[in-house]
Gaussian input, Z-matrix of N, CA and C with variables (Angstrom, degrees):
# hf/3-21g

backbone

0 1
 N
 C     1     B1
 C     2     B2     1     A1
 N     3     B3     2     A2     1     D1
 C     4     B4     3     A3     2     D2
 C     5     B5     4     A4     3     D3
 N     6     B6     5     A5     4     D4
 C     7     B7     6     A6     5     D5
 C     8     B8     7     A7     6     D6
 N     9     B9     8     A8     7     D7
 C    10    B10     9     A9     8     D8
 C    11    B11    10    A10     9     D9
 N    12    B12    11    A11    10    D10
 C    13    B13    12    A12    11    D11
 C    14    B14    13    A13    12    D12
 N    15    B15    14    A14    13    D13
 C    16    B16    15    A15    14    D14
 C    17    B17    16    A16    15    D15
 N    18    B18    17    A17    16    D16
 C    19    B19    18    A18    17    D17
 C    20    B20    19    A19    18    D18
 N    21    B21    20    A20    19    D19
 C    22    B22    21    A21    20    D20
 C    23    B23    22    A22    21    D21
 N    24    B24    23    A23    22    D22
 C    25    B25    24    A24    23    D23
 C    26    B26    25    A25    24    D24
 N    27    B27    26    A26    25    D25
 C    28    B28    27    A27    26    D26
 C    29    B29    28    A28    27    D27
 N    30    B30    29    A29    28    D28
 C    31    B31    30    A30    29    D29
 C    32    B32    31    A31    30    D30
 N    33    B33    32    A32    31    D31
 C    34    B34    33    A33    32    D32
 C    35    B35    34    A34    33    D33
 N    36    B36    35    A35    34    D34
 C    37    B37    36    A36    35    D35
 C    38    B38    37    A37    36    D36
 N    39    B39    38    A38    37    D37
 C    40    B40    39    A39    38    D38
 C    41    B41    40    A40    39    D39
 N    42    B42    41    A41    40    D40
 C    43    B43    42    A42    41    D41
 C    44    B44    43    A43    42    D42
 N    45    B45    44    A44    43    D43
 C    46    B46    45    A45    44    D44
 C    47    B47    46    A46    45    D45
 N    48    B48    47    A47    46    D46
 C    49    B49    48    A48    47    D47
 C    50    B50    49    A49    48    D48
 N    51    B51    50    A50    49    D49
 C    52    B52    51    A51    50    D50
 C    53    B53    52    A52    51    D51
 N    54    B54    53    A53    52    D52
 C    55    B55    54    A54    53    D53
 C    56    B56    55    A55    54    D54
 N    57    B57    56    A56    55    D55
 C    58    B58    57    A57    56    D56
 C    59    B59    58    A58    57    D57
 N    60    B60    59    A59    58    D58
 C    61    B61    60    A60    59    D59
 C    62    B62    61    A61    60    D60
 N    63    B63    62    A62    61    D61
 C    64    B64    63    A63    62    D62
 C    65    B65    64    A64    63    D63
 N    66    B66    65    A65    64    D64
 C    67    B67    66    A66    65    D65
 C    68    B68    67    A67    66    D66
 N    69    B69    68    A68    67    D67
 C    70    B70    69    A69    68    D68
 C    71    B71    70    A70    69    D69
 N    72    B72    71    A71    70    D70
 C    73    B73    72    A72    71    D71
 C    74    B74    73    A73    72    D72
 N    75    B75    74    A74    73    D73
 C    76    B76    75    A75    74    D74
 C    77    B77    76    A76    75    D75
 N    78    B78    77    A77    76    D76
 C    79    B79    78    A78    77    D77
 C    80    B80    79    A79    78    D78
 N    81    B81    80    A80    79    D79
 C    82    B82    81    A81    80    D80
 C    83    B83    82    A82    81    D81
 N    84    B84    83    A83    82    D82
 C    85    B85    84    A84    83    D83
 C    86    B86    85    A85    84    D84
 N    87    B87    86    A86    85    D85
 C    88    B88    87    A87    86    D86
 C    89    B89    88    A88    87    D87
 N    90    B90    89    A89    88    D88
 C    91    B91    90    A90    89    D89
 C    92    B92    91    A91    90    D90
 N    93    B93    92    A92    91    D91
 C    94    B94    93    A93    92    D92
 C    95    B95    94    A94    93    D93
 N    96    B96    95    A95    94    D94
 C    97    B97    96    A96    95    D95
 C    98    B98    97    A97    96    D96
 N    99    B99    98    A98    97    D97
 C   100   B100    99    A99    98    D98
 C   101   B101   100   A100    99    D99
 N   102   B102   101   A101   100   D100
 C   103   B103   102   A102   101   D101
 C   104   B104   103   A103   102   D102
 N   105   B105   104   A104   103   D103
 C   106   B106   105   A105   104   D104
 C   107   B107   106   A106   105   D105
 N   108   B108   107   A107   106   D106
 C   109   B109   108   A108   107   D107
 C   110   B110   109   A109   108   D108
 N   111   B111   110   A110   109   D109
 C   112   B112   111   A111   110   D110
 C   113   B113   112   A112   111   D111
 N   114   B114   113   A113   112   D112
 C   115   B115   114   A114   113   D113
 C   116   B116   115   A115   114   D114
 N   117   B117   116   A116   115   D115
 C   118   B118   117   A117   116   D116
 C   119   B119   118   A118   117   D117
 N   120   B120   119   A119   118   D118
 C   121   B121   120   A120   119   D119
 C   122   B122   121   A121   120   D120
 N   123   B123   122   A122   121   D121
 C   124   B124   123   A123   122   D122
 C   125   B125   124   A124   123   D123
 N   126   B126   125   A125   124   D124
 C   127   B127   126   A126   125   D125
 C   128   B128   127   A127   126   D126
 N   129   B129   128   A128   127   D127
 C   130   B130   129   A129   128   D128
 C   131   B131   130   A130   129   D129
 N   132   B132   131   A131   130   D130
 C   133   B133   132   A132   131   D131
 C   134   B134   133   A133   132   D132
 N   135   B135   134   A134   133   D133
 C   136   B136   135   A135   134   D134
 C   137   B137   136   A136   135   D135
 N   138   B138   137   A137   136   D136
 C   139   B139   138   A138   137   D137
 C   140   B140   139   A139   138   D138
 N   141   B141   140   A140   139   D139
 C   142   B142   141   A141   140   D140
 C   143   B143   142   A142   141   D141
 N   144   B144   143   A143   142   D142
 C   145   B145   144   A144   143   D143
 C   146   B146   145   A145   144   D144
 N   147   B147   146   A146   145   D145
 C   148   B148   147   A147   146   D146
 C   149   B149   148   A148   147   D147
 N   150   B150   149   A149   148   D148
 C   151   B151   150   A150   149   D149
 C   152   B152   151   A151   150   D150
 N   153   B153   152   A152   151   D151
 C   154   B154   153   A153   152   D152
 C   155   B155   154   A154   153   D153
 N   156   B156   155   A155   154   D154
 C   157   B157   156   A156   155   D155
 C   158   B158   157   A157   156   D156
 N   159   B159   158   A158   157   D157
 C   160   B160   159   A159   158   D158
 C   161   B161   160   A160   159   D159
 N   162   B162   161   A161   160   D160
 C   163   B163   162   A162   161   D161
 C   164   B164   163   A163   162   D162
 N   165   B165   164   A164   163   D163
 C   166   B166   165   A165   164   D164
 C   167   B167   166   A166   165   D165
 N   168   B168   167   A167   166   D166
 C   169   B169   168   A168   167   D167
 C   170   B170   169   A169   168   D168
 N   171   B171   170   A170   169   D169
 C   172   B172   171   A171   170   D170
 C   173   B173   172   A172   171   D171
 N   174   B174   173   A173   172   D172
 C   175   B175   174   A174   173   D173
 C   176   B176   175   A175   174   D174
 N   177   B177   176   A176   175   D175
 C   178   B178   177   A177   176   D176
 C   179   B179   178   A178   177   D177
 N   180   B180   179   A179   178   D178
 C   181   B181   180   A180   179   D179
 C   182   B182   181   A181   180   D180
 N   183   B183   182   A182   181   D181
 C   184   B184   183   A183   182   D182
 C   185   B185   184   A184   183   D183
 N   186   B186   185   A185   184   D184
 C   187   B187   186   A186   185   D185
 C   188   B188   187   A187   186   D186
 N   189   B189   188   A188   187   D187
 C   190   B190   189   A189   188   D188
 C   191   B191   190   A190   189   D189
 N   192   B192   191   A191   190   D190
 C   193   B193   192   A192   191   D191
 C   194   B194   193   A193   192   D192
 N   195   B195   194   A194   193   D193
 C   196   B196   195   A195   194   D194
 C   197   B197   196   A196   195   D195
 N   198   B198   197   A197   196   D196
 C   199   B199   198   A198   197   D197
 C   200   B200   199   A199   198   D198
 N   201   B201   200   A200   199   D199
 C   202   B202   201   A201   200   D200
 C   203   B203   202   A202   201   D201
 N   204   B204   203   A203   202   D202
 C   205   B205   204   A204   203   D203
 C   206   B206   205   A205   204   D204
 N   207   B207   206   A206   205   D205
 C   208   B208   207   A207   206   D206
 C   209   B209   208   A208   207   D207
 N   210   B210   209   A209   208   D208
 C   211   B211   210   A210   209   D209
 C   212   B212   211   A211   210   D210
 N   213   B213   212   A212   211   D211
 C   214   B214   213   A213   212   D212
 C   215   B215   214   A214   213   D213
 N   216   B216   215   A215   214   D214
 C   217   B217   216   A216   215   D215
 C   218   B218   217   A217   216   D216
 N   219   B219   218   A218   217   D217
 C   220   B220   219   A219   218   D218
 C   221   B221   220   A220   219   D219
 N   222   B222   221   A221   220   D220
 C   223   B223   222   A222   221   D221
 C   224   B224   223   A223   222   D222
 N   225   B225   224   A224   223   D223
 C   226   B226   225   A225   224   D224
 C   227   B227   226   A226   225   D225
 N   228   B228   227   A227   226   D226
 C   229   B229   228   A228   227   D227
 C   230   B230   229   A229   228   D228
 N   231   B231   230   A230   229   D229
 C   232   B232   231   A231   230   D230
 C   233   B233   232   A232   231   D231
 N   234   B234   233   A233   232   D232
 C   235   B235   234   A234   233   D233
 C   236   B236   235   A235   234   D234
 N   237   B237   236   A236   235   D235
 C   238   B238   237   A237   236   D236
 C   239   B239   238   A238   237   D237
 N   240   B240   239   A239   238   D238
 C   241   B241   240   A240   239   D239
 C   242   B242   241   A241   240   D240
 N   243   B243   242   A242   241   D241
 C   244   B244   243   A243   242   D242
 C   245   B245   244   A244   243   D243
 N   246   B246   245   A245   244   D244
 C   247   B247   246   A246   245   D245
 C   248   B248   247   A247   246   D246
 N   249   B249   248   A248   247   D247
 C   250   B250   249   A249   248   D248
 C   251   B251   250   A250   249   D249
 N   252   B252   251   A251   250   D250
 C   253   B253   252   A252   251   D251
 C   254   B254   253   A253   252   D252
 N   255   B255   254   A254   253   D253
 C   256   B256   255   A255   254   D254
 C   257   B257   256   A256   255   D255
 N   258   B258   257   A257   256   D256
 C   259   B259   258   A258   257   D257
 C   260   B260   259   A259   258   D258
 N   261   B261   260   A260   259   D259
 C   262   B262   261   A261   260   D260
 C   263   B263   262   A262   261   D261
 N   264   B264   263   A263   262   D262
 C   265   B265   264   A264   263   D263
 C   266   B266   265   A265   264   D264
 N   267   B267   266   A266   265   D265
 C   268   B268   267   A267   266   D266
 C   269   B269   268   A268   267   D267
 N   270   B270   269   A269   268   D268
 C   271   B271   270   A270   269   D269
 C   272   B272   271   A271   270   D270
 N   273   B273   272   A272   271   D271
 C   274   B274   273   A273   272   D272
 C   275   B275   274   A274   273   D273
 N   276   B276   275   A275   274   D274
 C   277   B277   276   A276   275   D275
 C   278   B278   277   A277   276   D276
 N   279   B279   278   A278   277   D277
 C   280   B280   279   A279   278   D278
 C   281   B281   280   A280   279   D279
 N   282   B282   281   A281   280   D280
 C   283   B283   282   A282   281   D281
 C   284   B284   283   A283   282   D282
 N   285   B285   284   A284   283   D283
 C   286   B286   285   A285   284   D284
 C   287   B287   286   A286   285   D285

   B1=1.4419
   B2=1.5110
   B3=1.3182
   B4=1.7762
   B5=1.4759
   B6=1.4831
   B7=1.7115
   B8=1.4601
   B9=1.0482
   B10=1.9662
   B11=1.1940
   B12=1.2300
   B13=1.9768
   B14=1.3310
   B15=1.7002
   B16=1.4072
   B17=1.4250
   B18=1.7256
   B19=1.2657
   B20=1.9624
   B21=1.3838
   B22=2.0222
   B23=1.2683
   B24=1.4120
   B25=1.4628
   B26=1.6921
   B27=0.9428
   B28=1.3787
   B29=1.3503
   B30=1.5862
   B31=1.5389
   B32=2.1761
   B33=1.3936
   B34=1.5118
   B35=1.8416
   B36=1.1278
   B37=1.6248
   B38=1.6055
   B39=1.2796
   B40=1.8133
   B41=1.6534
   B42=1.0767
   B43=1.7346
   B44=1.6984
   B45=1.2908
   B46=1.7685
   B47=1.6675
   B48=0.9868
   B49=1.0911
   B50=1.8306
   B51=1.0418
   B52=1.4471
   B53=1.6399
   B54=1.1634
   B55=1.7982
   B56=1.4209
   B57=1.0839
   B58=1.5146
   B59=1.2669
   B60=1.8427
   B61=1.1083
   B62=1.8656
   B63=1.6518
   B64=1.5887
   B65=2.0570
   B66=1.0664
   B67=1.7228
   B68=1.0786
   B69=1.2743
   B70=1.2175
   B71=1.4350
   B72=0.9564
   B73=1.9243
   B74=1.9161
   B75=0.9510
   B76=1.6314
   B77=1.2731
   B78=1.6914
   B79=1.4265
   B80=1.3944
   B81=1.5663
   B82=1.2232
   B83=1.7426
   B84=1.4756
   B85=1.5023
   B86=0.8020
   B87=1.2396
   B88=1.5513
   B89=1.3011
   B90=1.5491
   B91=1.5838
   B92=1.8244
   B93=1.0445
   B94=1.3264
   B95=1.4496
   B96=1.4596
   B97=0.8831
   B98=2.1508
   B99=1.6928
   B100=1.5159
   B101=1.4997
   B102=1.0868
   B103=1.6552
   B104=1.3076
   B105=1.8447
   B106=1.3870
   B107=1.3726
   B108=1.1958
   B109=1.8625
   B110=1.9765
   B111=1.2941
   B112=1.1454
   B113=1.4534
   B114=1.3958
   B115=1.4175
   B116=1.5595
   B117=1.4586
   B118=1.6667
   B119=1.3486
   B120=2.0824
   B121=1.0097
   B122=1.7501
   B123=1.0914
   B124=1.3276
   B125=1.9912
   B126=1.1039
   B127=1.4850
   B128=1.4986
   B129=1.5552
   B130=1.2453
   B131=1.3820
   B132=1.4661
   B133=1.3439
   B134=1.4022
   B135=1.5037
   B136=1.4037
   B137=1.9261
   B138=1.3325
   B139=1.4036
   B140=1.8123
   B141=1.0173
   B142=2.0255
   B143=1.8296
   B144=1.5834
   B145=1.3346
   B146=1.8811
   B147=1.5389
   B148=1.3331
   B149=1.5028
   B150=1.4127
   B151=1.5975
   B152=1.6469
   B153=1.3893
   B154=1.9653
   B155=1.2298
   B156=1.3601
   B157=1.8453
   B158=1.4889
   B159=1.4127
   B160=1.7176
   B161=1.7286
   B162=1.2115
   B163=1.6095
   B164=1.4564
   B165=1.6341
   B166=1.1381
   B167=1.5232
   B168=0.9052
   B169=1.7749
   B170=1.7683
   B171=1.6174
   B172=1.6184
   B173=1.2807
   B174=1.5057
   B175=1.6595
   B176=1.3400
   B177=1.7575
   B178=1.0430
   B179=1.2397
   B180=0.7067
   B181=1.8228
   B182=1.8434
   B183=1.2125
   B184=1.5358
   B185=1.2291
   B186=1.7866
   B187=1.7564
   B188=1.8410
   B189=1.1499
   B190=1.5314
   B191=1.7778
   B192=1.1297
   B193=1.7772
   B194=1.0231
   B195=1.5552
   B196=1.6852
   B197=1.3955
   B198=0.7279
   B199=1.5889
   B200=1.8781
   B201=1.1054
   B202=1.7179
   B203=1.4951
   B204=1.1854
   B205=1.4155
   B206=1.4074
   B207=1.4233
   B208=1.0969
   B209=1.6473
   B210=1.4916
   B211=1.9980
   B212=1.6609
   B213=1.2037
   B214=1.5330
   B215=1.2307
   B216=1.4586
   B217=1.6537
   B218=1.4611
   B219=1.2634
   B220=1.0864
   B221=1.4434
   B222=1.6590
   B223=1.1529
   B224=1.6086
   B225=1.3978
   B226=1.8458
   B227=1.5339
   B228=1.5020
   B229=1.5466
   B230=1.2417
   B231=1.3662
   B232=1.8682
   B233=1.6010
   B234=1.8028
   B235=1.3640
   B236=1.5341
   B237=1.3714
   B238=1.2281
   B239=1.2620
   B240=1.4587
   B241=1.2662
   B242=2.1029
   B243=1.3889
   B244=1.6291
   B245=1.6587
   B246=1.0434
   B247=1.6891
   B248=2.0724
   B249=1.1926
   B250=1.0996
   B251=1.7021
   B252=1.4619
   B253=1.6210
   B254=1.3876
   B255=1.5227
   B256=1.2346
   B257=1.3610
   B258=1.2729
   B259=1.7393
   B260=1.4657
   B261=1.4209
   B262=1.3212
   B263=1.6122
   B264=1.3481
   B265=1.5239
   B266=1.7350
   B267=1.6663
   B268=1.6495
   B269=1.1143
   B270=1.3474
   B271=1.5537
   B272=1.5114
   B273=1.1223
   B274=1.4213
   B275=1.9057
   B276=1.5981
   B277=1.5103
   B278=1.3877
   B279=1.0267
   B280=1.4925
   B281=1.4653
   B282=1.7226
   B283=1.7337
   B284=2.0030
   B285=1.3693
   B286=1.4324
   B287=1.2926
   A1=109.25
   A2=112.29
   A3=113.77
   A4=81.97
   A5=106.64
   A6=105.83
   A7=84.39
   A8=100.34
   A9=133.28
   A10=130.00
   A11=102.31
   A12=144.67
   A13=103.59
   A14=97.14
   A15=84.37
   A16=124.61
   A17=128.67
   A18=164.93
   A19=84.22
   A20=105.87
   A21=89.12
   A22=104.02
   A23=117.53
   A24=96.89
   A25=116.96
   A26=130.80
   A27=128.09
   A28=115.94
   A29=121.94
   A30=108.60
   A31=85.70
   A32=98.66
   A33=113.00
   A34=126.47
   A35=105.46
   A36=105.96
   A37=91.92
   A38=109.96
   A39=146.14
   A40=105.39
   A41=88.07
   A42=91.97
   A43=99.48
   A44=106.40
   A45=122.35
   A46=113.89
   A47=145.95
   A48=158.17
   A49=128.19
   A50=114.84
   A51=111.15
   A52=103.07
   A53=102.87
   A54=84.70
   A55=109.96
   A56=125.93
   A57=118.98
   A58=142.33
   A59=107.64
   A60=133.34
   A61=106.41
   A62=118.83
   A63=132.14
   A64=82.47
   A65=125.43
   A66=118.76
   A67=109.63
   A68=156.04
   A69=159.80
   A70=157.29
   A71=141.36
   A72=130.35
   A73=106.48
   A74=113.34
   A75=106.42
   A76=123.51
   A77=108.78
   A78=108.71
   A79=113.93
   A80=121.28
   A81=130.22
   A82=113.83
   A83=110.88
   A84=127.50
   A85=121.77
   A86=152.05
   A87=156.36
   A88=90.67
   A89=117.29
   A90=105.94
   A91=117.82
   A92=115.64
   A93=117.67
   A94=101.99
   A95=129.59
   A96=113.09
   A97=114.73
   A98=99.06
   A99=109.39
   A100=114.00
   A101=109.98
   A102=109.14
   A103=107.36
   A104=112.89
   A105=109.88
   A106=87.47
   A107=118.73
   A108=123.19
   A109=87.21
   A110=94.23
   A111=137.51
   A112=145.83
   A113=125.10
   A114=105.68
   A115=81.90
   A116=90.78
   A117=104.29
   A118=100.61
   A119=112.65
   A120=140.49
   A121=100.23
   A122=124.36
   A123=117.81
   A124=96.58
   A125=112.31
   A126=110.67
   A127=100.69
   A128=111.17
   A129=147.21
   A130=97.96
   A131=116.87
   A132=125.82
   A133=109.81
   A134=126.19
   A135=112.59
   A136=97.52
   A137=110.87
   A138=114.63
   A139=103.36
   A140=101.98
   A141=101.71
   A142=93.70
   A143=103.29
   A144=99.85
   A145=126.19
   A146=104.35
   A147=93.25
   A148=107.46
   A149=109.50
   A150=124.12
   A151=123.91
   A152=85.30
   A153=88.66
   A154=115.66
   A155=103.02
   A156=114.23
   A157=120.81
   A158=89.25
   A159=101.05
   A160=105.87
   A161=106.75
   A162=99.25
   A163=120.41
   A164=103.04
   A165=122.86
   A166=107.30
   A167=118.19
   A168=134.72
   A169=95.54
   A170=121.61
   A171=105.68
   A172=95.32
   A173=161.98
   A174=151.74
   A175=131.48
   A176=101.40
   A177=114.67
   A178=140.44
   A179=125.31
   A180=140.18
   A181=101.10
   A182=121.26
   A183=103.86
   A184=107.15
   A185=123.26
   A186=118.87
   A187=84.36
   A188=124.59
   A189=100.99
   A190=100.58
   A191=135.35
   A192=146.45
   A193=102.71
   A194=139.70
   A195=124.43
   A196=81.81
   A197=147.25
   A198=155.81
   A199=98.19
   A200=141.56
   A201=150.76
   A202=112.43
   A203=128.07
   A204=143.23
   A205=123.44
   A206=140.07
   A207=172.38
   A208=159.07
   A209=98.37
   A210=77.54
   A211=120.27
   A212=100.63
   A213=94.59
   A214=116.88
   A215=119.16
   A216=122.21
   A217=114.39
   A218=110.16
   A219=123.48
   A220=129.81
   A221=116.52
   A222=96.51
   A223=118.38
   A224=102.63
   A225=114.58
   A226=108.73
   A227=98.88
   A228=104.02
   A229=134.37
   A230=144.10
   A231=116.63
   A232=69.02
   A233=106.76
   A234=130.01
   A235=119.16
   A236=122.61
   A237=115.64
   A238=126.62
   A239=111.52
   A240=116.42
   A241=106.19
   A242=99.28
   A243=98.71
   A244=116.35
   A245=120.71
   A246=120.39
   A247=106.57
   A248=105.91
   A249=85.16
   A250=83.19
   A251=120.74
   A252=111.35
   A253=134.72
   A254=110.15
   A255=108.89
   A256=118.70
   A257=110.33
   A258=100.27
   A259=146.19
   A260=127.75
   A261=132.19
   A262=104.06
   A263=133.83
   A264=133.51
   A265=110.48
   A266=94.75
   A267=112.82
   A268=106.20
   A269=125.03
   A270=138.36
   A271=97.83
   A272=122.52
   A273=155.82
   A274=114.39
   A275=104.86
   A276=97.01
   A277=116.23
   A278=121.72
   A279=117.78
   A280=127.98
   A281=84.08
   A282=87.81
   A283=115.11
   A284=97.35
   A285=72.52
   A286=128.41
   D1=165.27
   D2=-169.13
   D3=-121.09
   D4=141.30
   D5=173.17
   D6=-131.62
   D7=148.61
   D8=167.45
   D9=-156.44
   D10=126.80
   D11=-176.36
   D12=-104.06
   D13=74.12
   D14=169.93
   D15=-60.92
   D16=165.29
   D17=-65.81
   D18=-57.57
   D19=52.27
   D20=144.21
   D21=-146.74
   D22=-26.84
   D23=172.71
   D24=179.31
   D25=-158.01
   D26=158.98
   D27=-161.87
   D28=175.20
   D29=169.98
   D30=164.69
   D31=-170.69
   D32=179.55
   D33=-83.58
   D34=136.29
   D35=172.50
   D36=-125.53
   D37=-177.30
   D38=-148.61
   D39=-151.78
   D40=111.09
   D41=178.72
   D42=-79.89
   D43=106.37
   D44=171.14
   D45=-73.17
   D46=-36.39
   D47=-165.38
   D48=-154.36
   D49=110.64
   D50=-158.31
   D51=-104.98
   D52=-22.80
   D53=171.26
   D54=-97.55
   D55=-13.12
   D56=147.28
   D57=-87.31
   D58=9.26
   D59=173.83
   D60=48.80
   D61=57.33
   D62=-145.40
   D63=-119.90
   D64=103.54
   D65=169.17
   D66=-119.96
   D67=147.86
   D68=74.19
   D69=23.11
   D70=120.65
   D71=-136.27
   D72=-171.14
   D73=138.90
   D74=142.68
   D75=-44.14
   D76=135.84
   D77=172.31
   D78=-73.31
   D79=-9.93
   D80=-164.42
   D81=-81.82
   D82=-26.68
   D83=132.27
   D84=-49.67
   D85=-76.66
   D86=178.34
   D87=-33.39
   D88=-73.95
   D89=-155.80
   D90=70.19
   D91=-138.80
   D92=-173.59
   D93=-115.67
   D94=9.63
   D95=169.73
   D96=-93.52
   D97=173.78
   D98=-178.61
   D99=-92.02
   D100=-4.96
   D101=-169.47
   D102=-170.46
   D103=142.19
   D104=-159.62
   D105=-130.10
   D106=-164.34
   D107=168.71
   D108=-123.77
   D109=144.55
   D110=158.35
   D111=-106.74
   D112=133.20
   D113=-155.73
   D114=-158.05
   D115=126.24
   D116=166.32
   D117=-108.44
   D118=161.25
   D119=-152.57
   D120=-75.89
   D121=135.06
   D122=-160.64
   D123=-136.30
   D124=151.64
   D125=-175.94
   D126=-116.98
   D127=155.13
   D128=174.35
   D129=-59.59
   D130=176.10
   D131=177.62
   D132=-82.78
   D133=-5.88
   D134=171.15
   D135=-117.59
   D136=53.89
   D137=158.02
   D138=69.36
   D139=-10.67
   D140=-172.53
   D141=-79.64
   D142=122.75
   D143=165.19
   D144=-67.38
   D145=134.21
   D146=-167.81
   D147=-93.36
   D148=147.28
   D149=-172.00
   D150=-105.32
   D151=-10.56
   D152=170.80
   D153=-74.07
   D154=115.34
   D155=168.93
   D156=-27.31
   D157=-57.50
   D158=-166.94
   D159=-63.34
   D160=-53.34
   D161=163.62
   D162=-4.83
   D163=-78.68
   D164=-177.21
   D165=-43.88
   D166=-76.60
   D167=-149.11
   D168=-72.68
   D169=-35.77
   D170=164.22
   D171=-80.05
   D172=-33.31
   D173=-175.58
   D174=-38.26
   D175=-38.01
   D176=-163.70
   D177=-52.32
   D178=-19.22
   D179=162.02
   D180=-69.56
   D181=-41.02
   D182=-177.62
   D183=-103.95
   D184=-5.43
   D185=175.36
   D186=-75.20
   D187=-38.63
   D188=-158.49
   D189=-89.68
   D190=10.28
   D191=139.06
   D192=-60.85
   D193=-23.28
   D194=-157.63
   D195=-131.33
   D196=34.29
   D197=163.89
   D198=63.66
   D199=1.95
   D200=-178.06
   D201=-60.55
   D202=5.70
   D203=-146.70
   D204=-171.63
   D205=103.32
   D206=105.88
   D207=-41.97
   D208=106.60
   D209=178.15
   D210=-73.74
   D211=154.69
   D212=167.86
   D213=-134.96
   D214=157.60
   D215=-162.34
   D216=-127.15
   D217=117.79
   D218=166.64
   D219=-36.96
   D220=87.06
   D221=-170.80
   D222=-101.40
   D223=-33.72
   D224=164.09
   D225=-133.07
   D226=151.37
   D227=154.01
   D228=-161.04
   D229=-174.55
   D230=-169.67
   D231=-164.88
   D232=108.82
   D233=146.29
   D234=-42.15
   D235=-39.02
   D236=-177.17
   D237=-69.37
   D238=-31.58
   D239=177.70
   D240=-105.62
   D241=25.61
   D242=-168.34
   D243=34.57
   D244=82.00
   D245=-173.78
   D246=-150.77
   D247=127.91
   D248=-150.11
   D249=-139.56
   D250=115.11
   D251=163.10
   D252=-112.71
   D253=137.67
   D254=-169.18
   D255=-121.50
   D256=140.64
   D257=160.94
   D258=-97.65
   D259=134.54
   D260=-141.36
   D261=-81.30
   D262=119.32
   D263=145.73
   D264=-10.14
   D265=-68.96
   D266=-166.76
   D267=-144.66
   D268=177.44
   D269=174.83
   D270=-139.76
   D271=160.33
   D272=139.45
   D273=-41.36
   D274=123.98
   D275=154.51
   D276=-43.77
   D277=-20.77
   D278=-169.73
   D279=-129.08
   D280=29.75
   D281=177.65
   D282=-92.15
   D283=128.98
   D284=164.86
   D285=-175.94

């Protein structure tokens, strides 16, 4: 999954737990904020997952209709070791 905080940063999380919808991130993403956007990998009309950023970030209103799009909440994290966990709004049929 791609997580982004907007104006601090962005980068990858790991979905840890799927029936508790429990993923994983840098705290250095998080930052000080409680909630980031989330965006799982979503495919084109001929099944090829698409990789353009911008996609994503203009999509968002119809990735989060197709379930591709998510907030997530800060629930713990420890700066020292950058580790940061959050919990998911939603998941994807195809998160996993």
């Amino acid at each position: 999954m791609w997580i982004v905080n907007p104006g601090v940063g962005e980068g990858s999380g790991v979905l840890f737990d799927r029936k508790f919808r429990v993923a994983v991130t840098y705290a250095h993403i998080t930052d000080t904020s409680q909630a980031v956007d989330v965006y799982f990998p979503a495919p084109d009309e001929n099944g090829k997952l698409i990789t353009e950023r911008d996609f994503y970030v203009k999509s968002r209103g119809v990735l989060k209709r197709l379930g591709y799009y998510t907030k997530g909440h800060v629930v713990a994290k420890n700066v020292e070791i950058d580790l940061a966990i959050i919990r998911l709004d939603g998941l994807p049929e195809t998160a996993r």
